[in-house]
N, C-alpha and C positions, 0 to 999 in steps of 0.2 A: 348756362347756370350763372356765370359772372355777368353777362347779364340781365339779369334777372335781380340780383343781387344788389349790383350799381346801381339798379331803378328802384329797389322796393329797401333800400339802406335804413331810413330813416322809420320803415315800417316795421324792421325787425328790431331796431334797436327800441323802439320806443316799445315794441313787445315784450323784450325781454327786462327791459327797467320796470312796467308796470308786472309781469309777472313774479319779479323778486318783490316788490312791495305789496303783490296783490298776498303773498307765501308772508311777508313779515307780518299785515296785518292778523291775519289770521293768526300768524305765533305769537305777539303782542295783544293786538286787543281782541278779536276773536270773540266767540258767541257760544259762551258756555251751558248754556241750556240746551244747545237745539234745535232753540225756533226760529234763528236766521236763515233767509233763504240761500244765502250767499255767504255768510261767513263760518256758517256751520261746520264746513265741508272745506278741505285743505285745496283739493282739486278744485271746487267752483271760484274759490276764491283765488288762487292764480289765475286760471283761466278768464273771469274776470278781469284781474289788475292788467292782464297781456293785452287784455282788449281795449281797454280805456286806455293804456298806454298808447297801443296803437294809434288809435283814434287823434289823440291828441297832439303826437307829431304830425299827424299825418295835416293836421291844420298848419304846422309850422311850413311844410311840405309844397302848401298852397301857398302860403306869404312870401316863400321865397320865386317860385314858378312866378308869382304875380309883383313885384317888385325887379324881377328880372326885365321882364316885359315891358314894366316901365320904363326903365333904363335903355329901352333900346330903339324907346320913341322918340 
């Protein structure tokens, strides 16, 4: 499990940043009618933010693996 943990670091954390922002948007601006497909809903809209969070370290993730590489030529 550690690891597991030690390799996918950057992919939990950046899960759990977009999932608190994915939860604020929704309690800040939010979609009071309804007809959001995604902000309507407490649940999509973390699940959501967790994923784009992911995502988006998981690029930082790649720059550094590749900048490594570099350095080592």
């Amino acid at each position: 499990m550690k690891k597991w943990f030690d390799k996918s670091k950057l992919y939990v954390i950046g899960a759990a940043i977009g999932a608190v922002g994915g939860f604020l948007y929704w309690n800040f601006v939010g979609c009071t009618s309804g007809s959001c497909a995604i902000t309507s809903n407490p649940i999509r809209s973390t699940l959501y933010g967790a994923l784009m969070g992911s995502l988006l370290l998981s690029l930082l993730k790649t720059s550094v693996k590749n900048n490594n590489q570099q350095n080592d030529i």
